[in-house]
N, C-alpha and C positions, 0 to 999 in steps of 0.2 A: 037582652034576654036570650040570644042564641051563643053565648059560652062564647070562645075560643078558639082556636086552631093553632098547631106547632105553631104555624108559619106567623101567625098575629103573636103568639108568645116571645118568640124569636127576633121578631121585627120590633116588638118593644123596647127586647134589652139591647140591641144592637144601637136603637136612638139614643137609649138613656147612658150609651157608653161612646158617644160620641162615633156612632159604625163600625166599633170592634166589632170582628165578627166572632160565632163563639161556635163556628161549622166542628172543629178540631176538638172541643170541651164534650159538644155534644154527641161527636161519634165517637170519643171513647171512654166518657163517666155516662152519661143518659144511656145512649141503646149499647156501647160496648160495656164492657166488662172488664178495664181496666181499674184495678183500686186506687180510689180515690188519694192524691200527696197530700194527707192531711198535716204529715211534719211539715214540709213545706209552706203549704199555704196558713197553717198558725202561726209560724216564724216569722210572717208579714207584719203580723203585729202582737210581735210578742208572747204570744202564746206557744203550750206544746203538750203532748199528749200525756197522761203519766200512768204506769202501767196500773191495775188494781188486781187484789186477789180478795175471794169471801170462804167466809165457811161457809164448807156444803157437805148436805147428810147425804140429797141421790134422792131426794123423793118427791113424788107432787103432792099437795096438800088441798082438801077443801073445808072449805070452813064449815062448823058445825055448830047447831045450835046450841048447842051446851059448851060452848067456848073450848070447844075440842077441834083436833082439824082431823079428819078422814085422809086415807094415806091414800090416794085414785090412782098413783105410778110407781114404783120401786126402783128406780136404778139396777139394773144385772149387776153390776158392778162396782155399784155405791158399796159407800161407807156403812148406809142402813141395812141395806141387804146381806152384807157382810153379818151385822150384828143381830139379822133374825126376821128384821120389820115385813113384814107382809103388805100386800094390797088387801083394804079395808081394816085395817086396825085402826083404832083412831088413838090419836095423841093426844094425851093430855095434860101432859106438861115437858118442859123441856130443861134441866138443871133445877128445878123445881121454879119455874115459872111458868103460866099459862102458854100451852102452844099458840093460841091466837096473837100474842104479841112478839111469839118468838119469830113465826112467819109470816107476819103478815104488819111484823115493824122492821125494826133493824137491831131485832134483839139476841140473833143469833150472833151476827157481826162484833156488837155492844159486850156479850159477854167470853167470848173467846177472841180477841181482837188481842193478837200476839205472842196465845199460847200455841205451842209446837205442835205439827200434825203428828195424830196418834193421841192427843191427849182424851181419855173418855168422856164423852156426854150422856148424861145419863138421863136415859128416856121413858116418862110413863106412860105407857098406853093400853088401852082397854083393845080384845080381843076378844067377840062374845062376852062371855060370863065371867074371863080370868081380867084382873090387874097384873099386868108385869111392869118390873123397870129392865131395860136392857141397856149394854153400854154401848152405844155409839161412836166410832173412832172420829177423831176431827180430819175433816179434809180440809185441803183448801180448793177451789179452783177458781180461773179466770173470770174476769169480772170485766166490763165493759171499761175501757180505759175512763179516766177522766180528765179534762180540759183543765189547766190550771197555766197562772201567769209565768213567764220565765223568766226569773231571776237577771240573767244574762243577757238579756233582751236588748237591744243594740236602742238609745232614744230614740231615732226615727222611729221603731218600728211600738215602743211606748206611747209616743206621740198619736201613732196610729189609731192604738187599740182603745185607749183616752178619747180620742177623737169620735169612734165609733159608741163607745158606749156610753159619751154624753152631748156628743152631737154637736159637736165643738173640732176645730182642725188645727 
C-alpha cells in the first residue's frame, strides 16, 4: 500500500532483464528530452511508422443538444476562418450531413478522403436568427503517424513481432 519509488521501479526492470541497466534510457527518454528512435526500435520487429494527413476546417467544436456542434475556437488562420465561421456559430451540418457525426466520427476523413486541397465544404450553420451555408476550403494537416507492419521486415524481426503479439517465440 505505500506505491513505489524510481529506485524500486528500476530495480525491477534491471531483474526482469537479467541486470541490464537502463541508467542511459532513462536520462535521455524519461527526464531528458531526447526523441524517442521510434523507426528504430519498430524495425526490431517489424514494424514502422507511416506518415497520416486529415481533413481539417481550424475549429473547436462542442457538442450541442440539437445535434449541432457550437464553434468554442476558430483557427486565425484556418481554412474556416478564412470562409467567415465565427466563434459561437453553431454547425449544423457538414456537406449535408449532421455536424455531430462529421466531428465527432470520422466523417469528415470518410467524405473528403482524396479530394485535393481547396476542394469546397460546404457548411450550415446557424448564427443567432440567420441560416447560412458557407464554403469551406479543404485542408489537409498532420495527423498522428500510425503504426503498421512492414512489408520488408527481415523474418527475425516477423518472428519477433508474432512472438510478441501471440506470446509464442
Amino acid at each position: 500500500g505505500r506505491g513505489f519509488t524510481a529506485d524500486d521501479w528500476w530495480g525491477a526492470v534491471r531483474r526482469a532483464s537479467n541486470g541490464r541497466s537502463y541508467y542511459e534510457f532513462q536520462r535521455r527518454y524519461i527526464d531528458g528530452r531526447d526523441p524517442y528512435p521510434w523507426a528504430e526500435a519498430l524495425a526490431v520487429v517489424g514494424l514502422r511508422l507511416q506518415p497520416d494527413s486529415v481533413p481539417r476546417m481550424g475549429v473547436g467544436v462542442t457538442p450541442q443538444p440539437d445535434g449541432g456542434a457550437r464553434v468554442s475556437q476558430v483557427v486565425t488562420d484556418g481554412a474556416a476562418a478564412s470562409a467567415g465561421m465565427r466563434e459561437g456559430d453553431v454547425i449544423v451540418s457538414v456537406n449535408g450531413q449532421p455536424a455531430i457525426g462529421v466531428f465527432f466520427g470520422n466523417g469528415l476523413r470518410t467524405m473528403y478522403a482524396g479530394k485535393p486541397a481547396g476542394t469546397p465544404i460546404p457548411v450550415a450553420i446557424k448564427r443567432g436568427d440567420q441560416q447560412l451555408t458557407i464554403q469551406v476550403p479543404l485542408r489537409y494537416g498532420a495527423a498522428a503517424p500510425r503504426i503498421v507492419e512492414d512489408a520488408a521486415a527481415p523474418p527475425r524481426a516477423v518472428r519477433l513481432r508474432e512472438g510478441l503479439l501471440h506470446g509464442t517465440t
